[in-house]
Every structure is written in structure tokens, then in C-alpha cells.
N, C-alpha and C positions, 0 to 999 in steps of 0.2 A: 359750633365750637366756641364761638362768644359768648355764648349764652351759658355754657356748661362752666366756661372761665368766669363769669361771673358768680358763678353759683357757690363755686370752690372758694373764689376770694371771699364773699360774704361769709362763709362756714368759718374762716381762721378766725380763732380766739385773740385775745387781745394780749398781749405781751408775748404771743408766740410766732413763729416765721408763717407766711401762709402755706400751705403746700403748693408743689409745684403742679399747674395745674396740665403742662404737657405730659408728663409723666402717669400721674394721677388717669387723664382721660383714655391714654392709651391703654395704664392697665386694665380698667375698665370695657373695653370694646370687645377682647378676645382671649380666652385661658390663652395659659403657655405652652408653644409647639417648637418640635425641633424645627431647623429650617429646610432637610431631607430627612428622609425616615423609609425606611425600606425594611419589608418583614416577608421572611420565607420558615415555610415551615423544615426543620431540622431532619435528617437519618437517623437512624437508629445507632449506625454505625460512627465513631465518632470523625473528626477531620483528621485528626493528626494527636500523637501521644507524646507526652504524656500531658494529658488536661485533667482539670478538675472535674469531679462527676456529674456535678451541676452546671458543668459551662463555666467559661470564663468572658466577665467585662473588662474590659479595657478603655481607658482614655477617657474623656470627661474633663470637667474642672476639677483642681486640684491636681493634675497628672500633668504627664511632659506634652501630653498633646489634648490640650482643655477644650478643643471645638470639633471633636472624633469622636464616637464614644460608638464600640463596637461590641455586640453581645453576640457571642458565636455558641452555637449547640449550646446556648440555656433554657432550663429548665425555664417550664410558667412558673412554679410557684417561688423561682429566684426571683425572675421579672418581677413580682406581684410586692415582694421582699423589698426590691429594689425604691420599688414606685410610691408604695407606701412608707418605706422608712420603717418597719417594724420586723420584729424577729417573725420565725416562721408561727412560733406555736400562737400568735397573735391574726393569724389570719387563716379562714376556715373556706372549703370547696370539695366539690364532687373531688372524685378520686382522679378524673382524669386531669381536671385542674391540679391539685395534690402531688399526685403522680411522678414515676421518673420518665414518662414517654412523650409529655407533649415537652417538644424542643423546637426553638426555633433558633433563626439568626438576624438580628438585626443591625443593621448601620445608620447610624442617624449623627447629621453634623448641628453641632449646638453652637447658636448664637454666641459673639464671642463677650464677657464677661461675665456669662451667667454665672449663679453658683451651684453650688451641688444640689440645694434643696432645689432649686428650680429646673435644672436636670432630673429630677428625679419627678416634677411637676409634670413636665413634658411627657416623659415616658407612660406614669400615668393616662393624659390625654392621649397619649398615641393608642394606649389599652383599650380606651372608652372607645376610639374611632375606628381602630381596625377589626376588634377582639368583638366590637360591642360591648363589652365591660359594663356590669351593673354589679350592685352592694350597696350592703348596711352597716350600721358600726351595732353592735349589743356590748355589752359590761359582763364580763368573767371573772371570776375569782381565782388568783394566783396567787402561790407561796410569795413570803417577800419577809427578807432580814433589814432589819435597823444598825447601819454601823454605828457604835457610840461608844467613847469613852471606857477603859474597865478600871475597876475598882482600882486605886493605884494611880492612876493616871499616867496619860502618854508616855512611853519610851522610844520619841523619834526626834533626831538630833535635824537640829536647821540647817538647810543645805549651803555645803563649803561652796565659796566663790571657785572661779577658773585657775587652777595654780599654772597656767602657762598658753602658750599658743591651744585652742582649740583646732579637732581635725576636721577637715572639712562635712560639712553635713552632706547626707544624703538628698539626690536632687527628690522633686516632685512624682511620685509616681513608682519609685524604684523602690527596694527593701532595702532597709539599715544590715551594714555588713556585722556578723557576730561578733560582739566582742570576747576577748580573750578571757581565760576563768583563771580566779586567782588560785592560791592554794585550798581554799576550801569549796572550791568548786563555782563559788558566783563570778555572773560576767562583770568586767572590770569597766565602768561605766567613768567619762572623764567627766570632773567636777566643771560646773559652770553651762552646761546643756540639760534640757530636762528627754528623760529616757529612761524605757522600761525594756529590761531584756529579762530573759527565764532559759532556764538550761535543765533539762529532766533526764536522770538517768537514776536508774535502780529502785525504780518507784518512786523516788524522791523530786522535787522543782524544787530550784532554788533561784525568785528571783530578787536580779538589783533593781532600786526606783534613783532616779537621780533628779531630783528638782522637780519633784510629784506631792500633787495633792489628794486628798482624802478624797476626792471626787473621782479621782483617777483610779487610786483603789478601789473604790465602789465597782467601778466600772469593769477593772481585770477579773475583781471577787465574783461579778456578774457573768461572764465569758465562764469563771470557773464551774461557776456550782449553774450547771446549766439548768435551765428553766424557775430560776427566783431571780427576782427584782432585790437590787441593791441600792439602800438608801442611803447616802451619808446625814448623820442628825450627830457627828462628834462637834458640831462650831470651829474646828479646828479649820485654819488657811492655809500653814504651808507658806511655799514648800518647804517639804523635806527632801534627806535623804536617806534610805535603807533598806535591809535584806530582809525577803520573808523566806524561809525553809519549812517546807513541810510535805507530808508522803500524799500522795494520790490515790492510795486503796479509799475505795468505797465511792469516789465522786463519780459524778453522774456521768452518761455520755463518752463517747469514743473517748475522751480526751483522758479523762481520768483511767478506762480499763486501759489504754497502751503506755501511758507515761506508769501505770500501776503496776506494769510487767515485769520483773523482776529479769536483768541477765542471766546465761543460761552459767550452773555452777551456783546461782543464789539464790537458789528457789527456796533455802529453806534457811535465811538469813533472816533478821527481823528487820522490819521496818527500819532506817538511819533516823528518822525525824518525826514530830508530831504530826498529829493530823492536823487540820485548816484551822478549826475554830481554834484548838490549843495551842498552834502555832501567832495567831492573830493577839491573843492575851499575852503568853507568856511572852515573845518578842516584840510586842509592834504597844504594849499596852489597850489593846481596842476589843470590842465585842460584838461580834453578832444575834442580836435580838431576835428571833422566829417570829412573823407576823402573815397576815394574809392581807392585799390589796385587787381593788374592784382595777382593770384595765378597761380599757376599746379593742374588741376585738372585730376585722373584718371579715365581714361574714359574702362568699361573694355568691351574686344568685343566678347571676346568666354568665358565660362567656361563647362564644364562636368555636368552636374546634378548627375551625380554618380561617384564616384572616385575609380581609377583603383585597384584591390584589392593588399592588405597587401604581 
């Protein structure tokens, strides 16, 4: 251990702190594990309804209970989602990896201050050890839009301070209650918190940003138009505050055909609002650029169909 402390002092640069070298050596000795970890393979059948179809996690850091983190009837390829930090279409497997049938449950208590990335670290390792887990990373090419600027330049006002008491925030781990919609339909978001709500009905989403930045829209534009990467390249910081309107015919993904559905009696109504891209120009002044980008994708080549027991 002196020795290895000696090593690290010598390495510090001159005008910098040294690193710490208890910290430094421990991370070094061993990846990171949960401190229990328990995996059983799942039913068909699920536990109790209604759950999500791919299983639901619960607890971790950032939630009400950061040293719990319980994965009941999920799916591998959640898990796999999970561990890696990456969307699905970013990571490739037999079908039964892929699949909706391999399910498990696991409970694993995490060290206490970890954070998410290193929860998600652990979980990883727990794959490697029970699953056997092996993979590659390869480069794929995916759609991918440029936000920037449109001709004209931005139409988004800087965001108003708090005009009174704020209501209390939502704790850790819980959903933000809906807010109330004004008369034209967007939720009423209070100045001086930053928050993004959406409210869809009649094919139309209409949402509010309240003390959001252009990263942040990237980011919902991403969720939207599923499977393209969204770049913000406007230079713009924010925040702002503002409403985007526009209809859901034609986007990709469940999300777009149900918010796309028209109530029954209005099926034969037009559209109330533009679509994405002409709602992004004509209101928000910004545009999306059509490009292609190389990703990492993981490619996985062994796993276990049964995990070594507990």
C-alpha cells in the first residue's frame, strides 16, 4: 500500500492537488458490486397488475429509497438498457436475449452514496457474474437532426422569475402532479422552477417548458421522433420559457399513433396544429437539420439463459 502511495504522489502534476491515493487504490482493486444481489428467474405470468410490460425497477439513487433497487418480472433486454445506459435499438442479441420471455427479478442493496452511473455499473458486473455476460461495441449508422437556429432567428422569451411563494416540489422518486391547463389547452407551469409538462388530446400535444434549455428540447425532440439522435448546435443557453403545439400524425412509435387518434365524433376533423418541424420554425424560431451519425452499438455474444444461483 506504500508503495502504490508513493507512486500516485510522484504522478501529481505541479500546481495540481495530488490525488487521493485511498480512494484512487481502492478503486483500482475491484469493479463495482452491489453489496446483495439476488437474481431468480421470472413467470410467465405476471405478479400483480397493473405493471408495465417490461417490468418495473424501482428505488436506487436518486429515489426515496437510494440503497434498494428492486427489478421485479423485467425483461433482459430492460436489464441490459439499464446497465448499459443506452436506448434499446443501440444494443443487439439472440432473440431470446431481445425477447419478451426471458424475465427475471432481482434485488440488490447499493452501497450508500453511490450514484446512478455506478448503480447502473454494478448491475452491469452482476450480468458479467451471474449471466456470464460477454460483448463488443461496432459503429452503426443512425438518422440524427441538427437543432439550429431558423432563418429569422429565435422566438423564445427568457424565463420570468418566481412571481410568489413556489409549491412545494415533488419528493425524489415520485411523479410531478399534472398541472392544470389554461385556456388553450397548455399546463399551467409556475414561473421560477424549471419543468416540462405535455398534455395530448385530439392528435394534438401541447407542451409548456418553464426554465428549459435547448439541451432539454433536444432531448424531448429525441423521446419524440423515436429512433434519431438530437443534437442541439443553436449556441443558445437559456433558459427559457415556452409552448410548443403541434399534431402527432405521422410520428414514429406507439406514441405518436395513440396521442395521433383522433376522439370519437372527430375523425373526420383536420388536424388543430402543425406538425413538429413547422411547429419548431414557425413558433419556437429553430430547425431541424436531417443528418446521419456513426453510434456504439452493443452487440452481445454469450449470455446464460439461467443465472448461477444466489
Amino acid at each position: 500500500m506504500a508503495e502504490q502511495k508513493r507512486v500516485l504522489l510522484a504522478q501529481a502534476r505541479p500546481g495540481r492537488p495530488a490525488p487521493n491515493p485511498e480512494v484512487a487504490v481502492s478503486q483500482a482493486q475491484s469493479p463495482l458490486r452491489f453489496e446483495v444481489g439476488s437474481v431468480r428467474p421470472a413467470g410467465s405470468t405476471p405478479p400483480y397488475t397493473p405493471i408495465q410490460a417490461a417490468g418495473e425497477i424501482t428505488g436506487g439513487p436518486g429515489t426515496g429509497d437510494p440503497t434498494r433497487m428492486t427489478f421485479t418480472w423485467v425483461v433482459m433486454r430492460r436489464l441490459l438498457m439499464t446497465a448499459f445506459a443506452l436506448p434499446l435499438d443501440q444494443i443487439s442479441g439472440s432473440d431470446w436475449v431481445m425477447g419478451p420471455d426471458a424475465r427475471f427479478d432481482i434485488s440488490a442493496n447499493v452501497p450508500p452514496g453511490a450514484t446512478k452511473e455506478q448503480a447502473n455499473e454494478m448491475l452491469l458486473n452482476l450480468l458479467k457474474e451471474r449471466f456470464h455476460l460477454t460483448y463488443h461495441s461496432e459503429k452503426k449508422g443512425f438518422d440524427a437532426y441538427s437543432l439550429v437556429v431558423a432563418k429569422g432567428g429565435p422566438k423564445l422569451k427568457e424565463t420570468a422569475p418566481a412571481d410568489g411563494p413556489l409549491p412545494d416540489a415533488p419528493q425524489p422518486g415520485t411523479f410531478a402532479t399534472a398541472a392544470s391547463l389554461d385556456r388553450e389547452g397548455f399546463p399551467q407551469l409556475p414561473a421560477g422552477r424549471s419543468d416540462i409538462q405535455g398534455r395530448g388530446e385530439n392528435g394534438v400535444m401541447r407542451q409548456a417548458f418553464r426554465m428549459a434549455t435547448l439541451q432539454q428540447l433536444a432531448n424531448n425532440l429525441q423521446f419524440t421522433l423515436k429512433g434519431s439522435r438530437i443534437v442541439d448546435k443553436t449556441g443558445l443557453t437559456g433558459p427559457y420559457d415556452f409552448h410548443l403545439e403541434y399534431s402527432n400524425a405521422g410520428l414514429r412509435g406507439p406514441l405518436g399513433r395513440i396521442l395521433a387518434a383522433p376522439s370519437p365524433g372527430d375523425a373526420d376533423q383536420p388536424a388543430a396544429a402543425p406538425d413538429l418541424f413547422t411547429a419548431l420554425e414557425k413558433q419556437l424560431g429553430l430547425k431541424l437539420e436531417k443528418s446521419k451519425t456513426q453510434l456504439d452499438v452493443i452487440v452481445i455474444d454469450h449470455m446464460d439463459k439461467t443465472p448461477t444461483e444466489n
